[in-house]
PAKOLSE-543207 format. One line per 5 residues: their letters; for each residue z, x, y of C-alpha. Coordinates in Angstrom, 1 decimal. Layout:
# residues N
a) Z X Y  ... $
This chain:
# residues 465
xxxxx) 0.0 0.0 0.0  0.6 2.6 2.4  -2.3 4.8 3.2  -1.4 8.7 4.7  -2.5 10.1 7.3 $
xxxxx) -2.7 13.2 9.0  0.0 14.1 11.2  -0.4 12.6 14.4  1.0 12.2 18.2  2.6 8.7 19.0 $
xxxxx) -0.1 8.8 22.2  -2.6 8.2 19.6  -1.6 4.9 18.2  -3.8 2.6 20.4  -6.9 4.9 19.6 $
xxxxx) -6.2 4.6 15.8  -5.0 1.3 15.7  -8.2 0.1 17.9  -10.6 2.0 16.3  -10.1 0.4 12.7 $
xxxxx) -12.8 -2.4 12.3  -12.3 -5.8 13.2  -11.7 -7.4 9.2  -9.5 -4.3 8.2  -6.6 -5.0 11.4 $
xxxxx) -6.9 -8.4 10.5  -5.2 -7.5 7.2  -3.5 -4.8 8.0  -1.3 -2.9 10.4  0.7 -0.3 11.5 $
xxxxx) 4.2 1.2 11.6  5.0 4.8 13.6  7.9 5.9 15.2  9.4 9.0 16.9  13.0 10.5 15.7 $
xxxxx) 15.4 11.8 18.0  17.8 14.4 16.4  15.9 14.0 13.0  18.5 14.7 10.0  15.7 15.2 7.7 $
xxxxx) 12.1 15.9 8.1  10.7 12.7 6.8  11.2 8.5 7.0  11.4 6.3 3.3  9.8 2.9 3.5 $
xxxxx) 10.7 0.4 1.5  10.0 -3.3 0.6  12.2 -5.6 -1.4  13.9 -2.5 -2.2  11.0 -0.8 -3.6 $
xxxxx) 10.2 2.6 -2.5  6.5 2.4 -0.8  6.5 6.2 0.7  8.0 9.0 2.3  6.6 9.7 5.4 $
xxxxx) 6.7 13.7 6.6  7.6 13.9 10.5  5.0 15.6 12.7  6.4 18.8 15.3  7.2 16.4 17.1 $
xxxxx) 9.7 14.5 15.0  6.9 12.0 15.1  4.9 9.5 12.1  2.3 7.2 12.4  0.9 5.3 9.4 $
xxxxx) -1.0 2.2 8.0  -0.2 -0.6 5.8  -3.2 -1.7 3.8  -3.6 -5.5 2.8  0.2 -6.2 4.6 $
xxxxx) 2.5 -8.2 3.0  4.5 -10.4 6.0  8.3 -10.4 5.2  11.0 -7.5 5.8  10.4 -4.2 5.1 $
xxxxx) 12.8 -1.0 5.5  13.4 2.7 6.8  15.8 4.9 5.7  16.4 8.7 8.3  19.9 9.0 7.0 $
xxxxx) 20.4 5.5 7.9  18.9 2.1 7.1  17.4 -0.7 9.2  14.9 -3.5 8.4  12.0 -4.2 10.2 $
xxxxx) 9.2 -7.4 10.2  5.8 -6.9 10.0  2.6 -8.7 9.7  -0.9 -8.0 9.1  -2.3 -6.9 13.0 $
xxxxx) 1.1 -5.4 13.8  1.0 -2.1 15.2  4.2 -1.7 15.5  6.4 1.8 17.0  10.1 2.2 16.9 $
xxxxx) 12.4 4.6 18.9  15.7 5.9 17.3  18.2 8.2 18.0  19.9 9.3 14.7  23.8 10.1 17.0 $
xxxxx) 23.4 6.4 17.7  21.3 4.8 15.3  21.9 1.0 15.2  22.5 0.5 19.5  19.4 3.2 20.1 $
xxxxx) 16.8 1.8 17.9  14.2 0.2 19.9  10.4 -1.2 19.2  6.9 -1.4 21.4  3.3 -2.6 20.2 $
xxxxx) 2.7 -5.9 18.7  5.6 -7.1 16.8  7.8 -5.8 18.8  9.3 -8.6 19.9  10.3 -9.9 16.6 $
xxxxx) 11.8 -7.5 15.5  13.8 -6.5 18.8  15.5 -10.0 18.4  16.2 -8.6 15.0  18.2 -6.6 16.0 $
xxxxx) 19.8 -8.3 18.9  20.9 -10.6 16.0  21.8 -7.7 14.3  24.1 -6.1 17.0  25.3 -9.2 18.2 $
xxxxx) 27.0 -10.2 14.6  28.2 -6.6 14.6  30.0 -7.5 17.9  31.1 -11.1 16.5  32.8 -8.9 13.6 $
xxxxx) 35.5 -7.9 16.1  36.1 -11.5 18.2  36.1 -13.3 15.1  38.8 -11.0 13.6  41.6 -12.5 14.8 $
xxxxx) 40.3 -16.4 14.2  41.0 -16.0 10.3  44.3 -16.9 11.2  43.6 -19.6 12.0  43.1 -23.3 10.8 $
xxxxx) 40.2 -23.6 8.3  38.7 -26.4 10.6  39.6 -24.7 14.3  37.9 -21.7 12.5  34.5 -23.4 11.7 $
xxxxx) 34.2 -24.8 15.3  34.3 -21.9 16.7  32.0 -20.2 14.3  29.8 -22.8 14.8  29.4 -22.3 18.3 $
xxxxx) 28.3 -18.2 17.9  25.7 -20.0 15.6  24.4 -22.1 18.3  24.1 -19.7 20.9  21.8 -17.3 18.6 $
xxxxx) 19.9 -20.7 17.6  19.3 -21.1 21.3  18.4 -17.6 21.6  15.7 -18.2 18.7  14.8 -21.8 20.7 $
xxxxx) 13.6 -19.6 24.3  12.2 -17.0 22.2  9.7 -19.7 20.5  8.9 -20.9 24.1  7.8 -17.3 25.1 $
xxxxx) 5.8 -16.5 21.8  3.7 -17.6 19.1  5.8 -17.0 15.7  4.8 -17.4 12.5  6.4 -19.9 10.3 $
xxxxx) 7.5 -16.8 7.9  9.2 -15.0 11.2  10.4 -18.2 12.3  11.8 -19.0 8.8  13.7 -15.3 8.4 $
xxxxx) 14.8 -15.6 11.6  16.6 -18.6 11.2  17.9 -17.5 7.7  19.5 -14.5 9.4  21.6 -17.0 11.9 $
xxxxx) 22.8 -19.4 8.5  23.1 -16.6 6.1  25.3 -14.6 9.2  27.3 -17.9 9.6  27.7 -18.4 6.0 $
xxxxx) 29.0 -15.1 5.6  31.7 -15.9 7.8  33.0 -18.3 6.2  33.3 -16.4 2.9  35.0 -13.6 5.1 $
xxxxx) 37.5 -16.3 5.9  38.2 -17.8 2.4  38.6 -14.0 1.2  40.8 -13.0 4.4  42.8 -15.9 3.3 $
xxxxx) 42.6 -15.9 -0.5  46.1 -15.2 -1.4  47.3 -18.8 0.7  44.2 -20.6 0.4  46.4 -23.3 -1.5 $
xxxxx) 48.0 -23.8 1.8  44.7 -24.6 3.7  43.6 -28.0 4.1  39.5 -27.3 4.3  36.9 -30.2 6.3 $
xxxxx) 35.4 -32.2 3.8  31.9 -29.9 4.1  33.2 -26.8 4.4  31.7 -25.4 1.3  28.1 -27.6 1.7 $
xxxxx) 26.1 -24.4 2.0  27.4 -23.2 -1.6  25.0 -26.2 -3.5  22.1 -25.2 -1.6  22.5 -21.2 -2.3 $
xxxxx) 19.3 -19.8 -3.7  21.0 -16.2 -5.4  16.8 -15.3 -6.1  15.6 -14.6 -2.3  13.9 -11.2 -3.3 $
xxxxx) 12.4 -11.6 0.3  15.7 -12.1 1.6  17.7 -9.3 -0.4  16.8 -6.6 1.7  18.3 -8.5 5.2 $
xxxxx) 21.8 -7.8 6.1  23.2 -11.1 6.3  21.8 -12.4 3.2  22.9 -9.3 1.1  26.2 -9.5 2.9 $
xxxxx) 26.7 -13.1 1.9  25.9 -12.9 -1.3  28.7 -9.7 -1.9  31.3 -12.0 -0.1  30.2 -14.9 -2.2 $
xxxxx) 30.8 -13.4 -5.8  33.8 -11.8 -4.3  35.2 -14.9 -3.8  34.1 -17.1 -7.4  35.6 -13.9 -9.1 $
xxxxx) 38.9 -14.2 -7.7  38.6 -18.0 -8.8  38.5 -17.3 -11.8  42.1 -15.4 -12.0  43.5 -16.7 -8.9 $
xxxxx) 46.4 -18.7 -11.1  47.3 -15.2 -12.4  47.2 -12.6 -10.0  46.8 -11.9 -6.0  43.0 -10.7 -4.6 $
xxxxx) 42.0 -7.3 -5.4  38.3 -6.7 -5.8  39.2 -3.1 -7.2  40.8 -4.9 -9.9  39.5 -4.5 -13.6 $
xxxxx) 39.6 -8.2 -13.8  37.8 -9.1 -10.7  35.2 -6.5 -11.3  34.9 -7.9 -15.0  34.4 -11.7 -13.5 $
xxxxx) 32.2 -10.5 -11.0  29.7 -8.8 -13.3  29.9 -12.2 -15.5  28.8 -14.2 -12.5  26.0 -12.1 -11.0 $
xxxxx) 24.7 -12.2 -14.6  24.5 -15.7 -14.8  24.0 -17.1 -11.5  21.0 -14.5 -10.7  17.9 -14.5 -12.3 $
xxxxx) 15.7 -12.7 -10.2  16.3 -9.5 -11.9  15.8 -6.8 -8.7  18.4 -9.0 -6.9  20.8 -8.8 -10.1 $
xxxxx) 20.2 -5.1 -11.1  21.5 -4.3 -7.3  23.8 -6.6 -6.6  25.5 -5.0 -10.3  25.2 -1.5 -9.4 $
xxxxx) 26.7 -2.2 -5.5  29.5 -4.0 -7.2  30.0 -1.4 -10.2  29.7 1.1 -8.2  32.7 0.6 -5.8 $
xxxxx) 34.7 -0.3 -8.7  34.2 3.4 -10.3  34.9 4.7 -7.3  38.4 3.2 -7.1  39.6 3.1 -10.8 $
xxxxx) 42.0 5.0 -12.3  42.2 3.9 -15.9  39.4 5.4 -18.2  39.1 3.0 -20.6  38.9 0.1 -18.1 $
xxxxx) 36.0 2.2 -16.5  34.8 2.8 -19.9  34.7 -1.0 -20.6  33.0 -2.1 -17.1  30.3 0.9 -17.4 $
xxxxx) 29.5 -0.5 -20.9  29.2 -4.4 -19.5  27.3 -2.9 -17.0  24.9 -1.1 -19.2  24.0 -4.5 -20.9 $
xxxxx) 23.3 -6.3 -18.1  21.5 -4.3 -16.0  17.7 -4.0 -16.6  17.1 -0.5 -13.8  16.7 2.3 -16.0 $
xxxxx) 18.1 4.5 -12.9  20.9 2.6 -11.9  21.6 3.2 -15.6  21.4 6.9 -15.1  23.2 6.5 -11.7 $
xxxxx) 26.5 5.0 -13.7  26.5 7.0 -16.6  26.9 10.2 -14.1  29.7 8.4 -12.0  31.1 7.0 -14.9 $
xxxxx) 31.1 10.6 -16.5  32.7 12.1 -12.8  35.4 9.5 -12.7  36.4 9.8 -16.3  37.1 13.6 -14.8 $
xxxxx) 39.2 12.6 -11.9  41.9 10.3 -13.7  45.2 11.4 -13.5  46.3 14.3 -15.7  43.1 15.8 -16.1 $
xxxxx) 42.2 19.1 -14.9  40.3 19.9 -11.5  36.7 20.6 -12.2  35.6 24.1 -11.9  34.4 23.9 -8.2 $
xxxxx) 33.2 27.1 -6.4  34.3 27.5 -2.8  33.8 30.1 0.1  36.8 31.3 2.1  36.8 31.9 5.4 $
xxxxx) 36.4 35.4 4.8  33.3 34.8 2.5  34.9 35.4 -0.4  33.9 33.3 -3.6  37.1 31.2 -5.1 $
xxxxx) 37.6 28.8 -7.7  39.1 25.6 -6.6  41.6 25.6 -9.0  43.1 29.5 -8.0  43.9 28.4 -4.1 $
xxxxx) 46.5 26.1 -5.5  49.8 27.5 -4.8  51.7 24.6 -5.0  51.2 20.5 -5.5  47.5 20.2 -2.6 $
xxxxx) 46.0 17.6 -1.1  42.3 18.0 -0.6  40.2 16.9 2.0  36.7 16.4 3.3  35.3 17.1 6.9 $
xxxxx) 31.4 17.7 8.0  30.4 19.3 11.2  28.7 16.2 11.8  31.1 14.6 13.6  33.5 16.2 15.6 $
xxxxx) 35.6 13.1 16.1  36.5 12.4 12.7  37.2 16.0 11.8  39.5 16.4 14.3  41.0 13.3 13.7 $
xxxxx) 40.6 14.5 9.7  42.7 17.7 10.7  45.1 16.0 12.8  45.8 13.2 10.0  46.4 16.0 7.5 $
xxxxx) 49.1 18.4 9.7  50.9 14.9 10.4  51.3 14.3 6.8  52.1 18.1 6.7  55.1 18.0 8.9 $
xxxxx) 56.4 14.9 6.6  55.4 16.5 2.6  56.4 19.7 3.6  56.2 20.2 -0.4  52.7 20.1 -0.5 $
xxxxx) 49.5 22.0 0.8  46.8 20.5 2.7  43.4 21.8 2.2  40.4 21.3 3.7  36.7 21.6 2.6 $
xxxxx) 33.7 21.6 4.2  31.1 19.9 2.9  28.0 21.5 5.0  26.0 24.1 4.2  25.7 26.6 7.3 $
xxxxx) 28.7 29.2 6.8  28.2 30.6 10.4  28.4 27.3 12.2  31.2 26.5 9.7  33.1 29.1 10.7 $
xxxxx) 32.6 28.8 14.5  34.1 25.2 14.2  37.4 26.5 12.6  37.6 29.3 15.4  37.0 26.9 18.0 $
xxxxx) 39.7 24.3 16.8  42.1 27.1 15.7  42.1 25.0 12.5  44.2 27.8 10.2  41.7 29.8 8.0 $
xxxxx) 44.3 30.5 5.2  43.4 26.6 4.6  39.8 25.9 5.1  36.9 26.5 2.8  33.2 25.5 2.4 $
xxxxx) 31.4 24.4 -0.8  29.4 27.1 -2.0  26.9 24.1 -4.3  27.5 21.3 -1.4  25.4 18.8 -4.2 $
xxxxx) 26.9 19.4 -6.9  30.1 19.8 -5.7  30.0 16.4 -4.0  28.4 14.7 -7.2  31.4 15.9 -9.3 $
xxxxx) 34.1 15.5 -7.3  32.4 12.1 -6.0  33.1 12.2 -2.3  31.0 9.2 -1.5  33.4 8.8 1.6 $
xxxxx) 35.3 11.7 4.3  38.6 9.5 4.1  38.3 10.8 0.6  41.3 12.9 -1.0  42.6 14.6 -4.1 $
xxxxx) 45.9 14.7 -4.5  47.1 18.3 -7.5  49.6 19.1 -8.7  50.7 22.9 -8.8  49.2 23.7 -12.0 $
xxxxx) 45.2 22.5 -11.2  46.5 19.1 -12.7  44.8 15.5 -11.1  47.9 13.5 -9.7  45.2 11.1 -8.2 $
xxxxx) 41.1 11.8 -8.3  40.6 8.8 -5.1  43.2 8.7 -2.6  42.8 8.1 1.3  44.0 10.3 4.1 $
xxxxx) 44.1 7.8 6.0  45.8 4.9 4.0  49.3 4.3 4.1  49.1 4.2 0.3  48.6 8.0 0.8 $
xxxxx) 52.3 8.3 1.6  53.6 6.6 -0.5  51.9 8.7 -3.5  53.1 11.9 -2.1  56.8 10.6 -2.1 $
xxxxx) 56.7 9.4 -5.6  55.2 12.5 -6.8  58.2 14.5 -5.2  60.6 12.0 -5.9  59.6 12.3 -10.1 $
């Protein structure tokens, strides 16, 4: 579907775009785009979560390409991040992004632009509505759909003056108003699960739940959108816990509501793309989180049955395999690290005594320091244990100048010295991340959070043993 070209500059669009002949534009179009502070040196595009290309970046962190016989619906980029786009055959669409501030930077020109600019004011504005609707589930179930309801009418009237100014397609004009129910929908799942633990103490509206009948779970046009894929997560979140909620509080790291959850996906969703990753989002973040190997063994073996990817298959048998190696009492994998002074160490010969491990990047200097600063305040109160901190980036001089610069104490900073493989074993899918050892190498805990107040509590029941 997608056609390369030739590098190119993004002030030859038009000439490209006008040049194709008259039937060929007709049917298809374009997408192109310019990177600010590129991470990598190419774009992905996907639709319906299939891969369509990887597009290299010109000198000028630049790509320009066309998409034969265009299929109208949403489509996707991935620079490090993700976003969604529209397009339909004629498009020639370019889009603008800085990667320090990917979401509120990203901006589009040429035809189509429009569409998908309100895209993402829809997209912005429910990230916004995420805070001021924060405090609302406390309230009543009924107080809290009226006011719901009236962020969905101001983005319906939003949609209603856009119509007036353009000429949409009933397939834009469709998605478009899918993203405002599916956002509002959403909502209200966030409620039920913000409230699951008293729900028997809320007195719903009579349609409260209306929109649950009418769920299609096999939108594979749909699946790639935020609010629909977001809906569907908070849905299955919520008839999982119904299905123990007489027995235990809501905890969707539990083995049971993982084990519901899979059960439902399975049988509620047909459409087998939408099921394969709805399975392996949901498996996933359970792996992640457990800490008993043979409930991990059990869920990675339900998961195997059910899910038809061959690489999401692949993708769980190596998490399941680096989990099973992080549960308590097993020992730290053999890691190699660089010190300070470039010296080659094994991660399992800087322990001196019971060490918490952490993760920082260069990346952001906000959350390091804040990383840093977390881990000499839990210093000053576990006095018992060491707090080290590893790098996870791959340039040892710029590494290096960072620690000077924060006087961040060498004795306790390293780099990896394998940055993939390191982070695939010791599955640092997040920099809140932390391993908590004991002072023989041993795993306490393979998945704690510096940042928790869980964290604290761990440390005091290891001394306290």
């Amino acid at each position: 579907m997608i056609k390369k070209l030739l590098p190119l500059f993004l002030s030859a669009f038009t000439l490209f775009s006008c040049d194709n002949n008259e039937n060929d534009s007709k049917k298809n179009s374009w997408i192109g785009g310019e990177i600010v502070n590129p991470k990598t040196d190419y774009v992905i595009i996907t639709k319906d979560n299939v891969l369509l290309d990887t597009l290299k970046l010109d000198k000028k962190n630049s790509f320009l390409y066309e998409v034969e016989n265009t299929e109208t619906g949403l489509y996707s980029f991935n620079h490090n991040e993700y976003q969604i786009f529209f397009l339909e055959p004629g498009d020639s669409l370019l889009l603008r992004v800085n990667t320090m501030d990917f979401d509120e930077s990203l901006t589009y020109t040429g035809n189509g632009s429009g569409k998908n600019n309100l895209l993402m004011d829809f997209f912005l504005t429910n990230e916004e509505e995420n805070h001021t609707v924060q405090p609302w589930y406390q309230l009543d179930p009924a107080t809290f759909e009226f006011k719901i309801d009236s962020l969905k009418q101001e983005r319906i009237a939003k949609l209603d003056n856009f119509k007036i100014e353009n000429d949409l397609s009933d397939e834009f004009e469709n998605i478009a108003m899918d993203n405002i129910d599916y956002d509002y929908y959403s909502k209200k799942e966030q409620y039920v699960t913000a409230n699951a633990n008293k729900l028997k103490d809320k007195k719903f509206p009579k349609n409260f739940f209306d929109y649950r009948e009418s769920v299609d779970f096999n939108r594979e046009s749909l699946f790639a959108s935020y609010p629909y894929n977001r809906f569907l997560n908070r849905l299955f979140d919520n008839l999982a816990f119904s299905k123990y909620s007489d027995k235990a509080n809501f905890n969707r790291n539990s083995f049971e509501h993982i084990f519901n959850e899979v059960k439902l996906i399975d049988s509620l969703v047909s459409n087998q793309n939408i099921k394969d990753n709805l399975l392996r989002t949901n498996v996933r973040r359970y792996l992640l989180n457990e800490k008993d190997a043979d409930k991990e063994r059990k869920i990675k073996e339900l998961f195997i049955k059910t899910d038809n990817n061959p690489e999401h298959k692949k993708e769980i048998e190596r998490l399941f395999e680096a989990a099973i190696k992080l549960t308590p009492g097993k020992e730290l994998p053999q890691i190699s690290l660089v010190s300070y002074d470039n010296l080659n160490k094994n991660l399992k010969e800087i322990i001196t005594k019971p060490t918490v491990f952490y993760f920082w990047t260069d990346a952001s200097e906000f959350q390091y320091r804040n990383l840093h600063a977390r881990a000499s305040e839990l210093k000053s109160k576990f006095p018992e244990f060491n707090f080290i901190a590893i790098n996870t980036d791959t340039n040892f001089k710029i590494w290096k100048r960072t620690v000077a610069r924060n006087n961040f104490n060498p004795q306790f900073e390293y780099q990896f010295d394998n940055r993939n493989e390191a982070q695939q074993t010791l599955i640092i899918n997040s920099m809140t991340k932390s391993i908590i050892a004991d002072s023989n190498g041993k795993i306490l805990i393979g998945n704690s959070n510096l940042y928790g107040n869980a964290i604290e509590e761990e440390l005091l029941g290891f001394i306290n043993r």
